[in-house]
C-alpha positions in Angstrom: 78.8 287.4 22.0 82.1 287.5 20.2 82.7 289.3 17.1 81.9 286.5 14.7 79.0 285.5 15.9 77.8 290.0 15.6 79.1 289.6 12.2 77.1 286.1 11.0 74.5 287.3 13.0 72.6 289.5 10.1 73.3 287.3 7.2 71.5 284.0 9.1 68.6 285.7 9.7 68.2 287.5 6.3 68.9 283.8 4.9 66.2 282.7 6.9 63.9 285.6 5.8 65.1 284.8 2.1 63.8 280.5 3.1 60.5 281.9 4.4 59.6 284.2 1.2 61.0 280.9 -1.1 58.9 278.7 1.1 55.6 280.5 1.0 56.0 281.8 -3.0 56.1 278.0 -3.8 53.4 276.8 -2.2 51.2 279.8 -3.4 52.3 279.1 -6.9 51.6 275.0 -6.3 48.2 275.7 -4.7 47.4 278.6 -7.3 48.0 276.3 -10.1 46.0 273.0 -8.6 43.4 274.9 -7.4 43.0 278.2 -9.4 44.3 281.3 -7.6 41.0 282.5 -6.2 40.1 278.8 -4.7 43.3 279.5 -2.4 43.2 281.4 1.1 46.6 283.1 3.2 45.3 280.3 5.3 46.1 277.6 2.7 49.8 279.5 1.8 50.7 279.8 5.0 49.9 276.2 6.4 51.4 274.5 3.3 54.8 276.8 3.9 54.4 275.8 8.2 54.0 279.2 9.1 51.3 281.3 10.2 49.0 283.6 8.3 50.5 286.5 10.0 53.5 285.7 9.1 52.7 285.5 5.3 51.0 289.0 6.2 54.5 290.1 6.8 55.8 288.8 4.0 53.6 290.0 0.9 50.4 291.5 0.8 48.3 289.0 -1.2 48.4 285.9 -2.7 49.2 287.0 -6.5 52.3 289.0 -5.0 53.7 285.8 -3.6 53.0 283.7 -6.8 55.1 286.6 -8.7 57.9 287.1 -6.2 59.8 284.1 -8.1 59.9 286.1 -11.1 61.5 288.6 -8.9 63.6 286.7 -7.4 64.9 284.9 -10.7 65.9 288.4 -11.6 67.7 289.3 -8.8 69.7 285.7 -8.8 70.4 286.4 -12.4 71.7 289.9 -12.1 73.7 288.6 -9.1 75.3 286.0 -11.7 76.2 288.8 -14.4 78.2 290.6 -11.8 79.9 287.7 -11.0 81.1 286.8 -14.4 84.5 287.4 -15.4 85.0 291.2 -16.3 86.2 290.5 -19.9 83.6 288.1 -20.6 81.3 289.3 -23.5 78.5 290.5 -22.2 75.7 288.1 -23.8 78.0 285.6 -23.4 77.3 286.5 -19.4 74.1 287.1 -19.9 73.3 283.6 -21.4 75.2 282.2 -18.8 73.3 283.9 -15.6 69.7 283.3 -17.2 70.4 279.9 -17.8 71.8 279.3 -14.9 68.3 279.9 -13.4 66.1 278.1 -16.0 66.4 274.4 -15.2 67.6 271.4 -17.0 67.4 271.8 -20.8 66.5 267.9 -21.1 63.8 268.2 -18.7 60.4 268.4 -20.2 57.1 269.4 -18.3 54.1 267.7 -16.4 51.4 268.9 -19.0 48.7 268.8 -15.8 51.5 271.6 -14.9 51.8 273.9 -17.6 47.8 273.7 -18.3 47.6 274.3 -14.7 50.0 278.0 -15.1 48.9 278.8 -18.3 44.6 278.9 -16.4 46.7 280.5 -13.6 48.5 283.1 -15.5 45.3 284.5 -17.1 44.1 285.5 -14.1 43.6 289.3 -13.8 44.8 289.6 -10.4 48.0 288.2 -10.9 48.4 290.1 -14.4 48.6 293.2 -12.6 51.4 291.9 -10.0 53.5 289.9 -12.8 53.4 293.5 -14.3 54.9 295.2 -11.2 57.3 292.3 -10.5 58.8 292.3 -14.0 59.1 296.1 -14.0 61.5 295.5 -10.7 62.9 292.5 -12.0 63.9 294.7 -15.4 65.3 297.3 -13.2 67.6 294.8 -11.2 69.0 293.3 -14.9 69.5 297.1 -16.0 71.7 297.8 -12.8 73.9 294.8 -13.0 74.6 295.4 -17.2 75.0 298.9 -15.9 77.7 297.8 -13.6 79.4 295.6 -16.5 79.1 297.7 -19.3 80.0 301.5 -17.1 77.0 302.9 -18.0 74.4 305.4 -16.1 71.0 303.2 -15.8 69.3 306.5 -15.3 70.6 308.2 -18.6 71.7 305.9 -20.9 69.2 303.6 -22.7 71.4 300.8 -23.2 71.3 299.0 -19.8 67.6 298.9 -19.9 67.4 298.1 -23.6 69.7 294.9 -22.8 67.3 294.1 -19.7 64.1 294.0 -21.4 65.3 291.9 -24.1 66.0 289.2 -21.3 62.8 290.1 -20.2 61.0 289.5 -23.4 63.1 286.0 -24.6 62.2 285.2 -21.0 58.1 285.9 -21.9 58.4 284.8 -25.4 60.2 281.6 -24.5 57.5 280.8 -21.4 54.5 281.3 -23.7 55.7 279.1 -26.3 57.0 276.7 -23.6 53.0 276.9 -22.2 51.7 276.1 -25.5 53.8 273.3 -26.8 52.6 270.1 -27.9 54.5 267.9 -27.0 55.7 269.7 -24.0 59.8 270.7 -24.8 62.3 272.3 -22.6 61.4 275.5 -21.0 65.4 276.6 -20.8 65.8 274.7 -24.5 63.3 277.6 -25.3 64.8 280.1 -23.6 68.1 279.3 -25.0 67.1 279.3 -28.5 65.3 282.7 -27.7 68.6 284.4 -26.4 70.6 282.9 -29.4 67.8 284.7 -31.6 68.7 288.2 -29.9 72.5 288.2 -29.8 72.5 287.4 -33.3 70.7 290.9 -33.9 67.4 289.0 -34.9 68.5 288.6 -38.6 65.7 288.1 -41.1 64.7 284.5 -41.2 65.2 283.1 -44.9 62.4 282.0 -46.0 
C-alpha cells in the first residue's frame, strides 16, 4: 500500500459512511411522509436505502432519529460553509450565504401531497422528541463555527449561541409558514425573507 492510498484510505470510507446515513435518512423521511411514521418498519428503511436492517441498526437507533439526522446534517454543512467564507465577510452576510446555500431553489415551489404529507409527519410525538435533540446539536455546531468567525468562547460568551438560534428559529419559523402556505411558495424564498427580518434587528413593522 503506498502512502496515498494510507492517506485516501479514511476519507473514502467516511464518505461512504456519510452516503449510507444520506441514503437511509431519505428514504425514512420519503416512507415516513407517504405512509405516516408508525406505518414504517427498519425493514422498509433499510430495503428502500439497499442495505440491511442491521446495518441501519448501526447507523441510528430508530426510525425518528433517521428522519431528523437531515436537520443535523443541514447544520453541520452550513456551519462548514460559514467557515469557509471569506474572513472579512460580514458575518450575516455569511450566514445568509451558508443557509441558503442548503435551502434549495428559491423558484421552486412544493408538491402539496408533500408538505401535507411532513406537516401529519412532523406532529408526530416520536419524532418531536428527536427533532428536539437534533436541533439542540445542530445549534451547537452553528455556535462553534460563528464562534470561530467572530473569536469568541461558545462556552462563555452568549453571542455565538444567540446568533445560532436565530438561524435556528428563521429556519422553524420559515418551514412552518412554508407547511401552511396556500398556494405553496418557496421554502428558501421563506427562509430568505426570514433572515432579512433578523439582520435588520426585527424593526417594528409600520402598520
Amino acid at each position: 500500500m503506498t502512502p496515498s492510498s494510507r492517506d485516501s484510505g479514511p476519507g473514502l470510507r467516511e464518505r461512504k459512511k456519510q452516503q449510507t446515513r444520506e441514503a437511509l435518512s431519505w428514504a425514512a423521511l420519503r416512507l415516513a411522509v407517504e405512509k405516516g411514521l408508525d406505518a414504517v418498519l427498519v425493514e422498509d428503511i433499510a430495503a428502500a436505502a439497499g442495505v440491511s436492517p442491521r446495518t441501519f441498526n448501526n447507523y441510528f437507533e430508530g426510525k425518528a432519529e433517521a428522519v431528523v439526522w437531515r436537520h443535523f446534517d443541514r447544520a453541520r454543512r452550513m456551519a462548514d460553509l460559514l467557515r469557509s467564507r471569506p474572513a472579512d465577510e460580514p458575518l450575516w452576510d455569511a450566514v445568509v450565504h451558508a443557509v441558503l446555500a442548503h435551502t434549495g431553489d428559491e423558484q421552486q415551489t412544493p408538491d402539496p401531497e408533500w408538505t401535507a404529507g411532513v406537516s401529519l409527519m412532523v406532529a408526530e410525538p416520536a419524532l418531536q422528541g428527536a427533532y428536539l435533540k437534533a436541533s439542540a446539536a445542530a445549534e451547537r455546531e452553528l455556535a462553534l463555527a460563528v464562534a470561530e468567525r467572530t473569536g469568541g468562547d461558545p462556552d462563555r460568551d452568549m453571542y455565538p449561541s444567540l446568533v445560532s438560534a436565530a438561524i435556528g428559529s428563521a429556519i422553524d419559523v420559515a418551514t412552518r409558514r412554508w407547511l401552511r402556505a396556500d398556494p405553496p411558495v418557496s421554502q428558501a424564498g421563506l427562509l430568505r425573507a426570514a433572515l432579512a427580518e433578523i439582520t435588520a434587528g426585527l424593526p417594528e413593522p409600520r402598520r
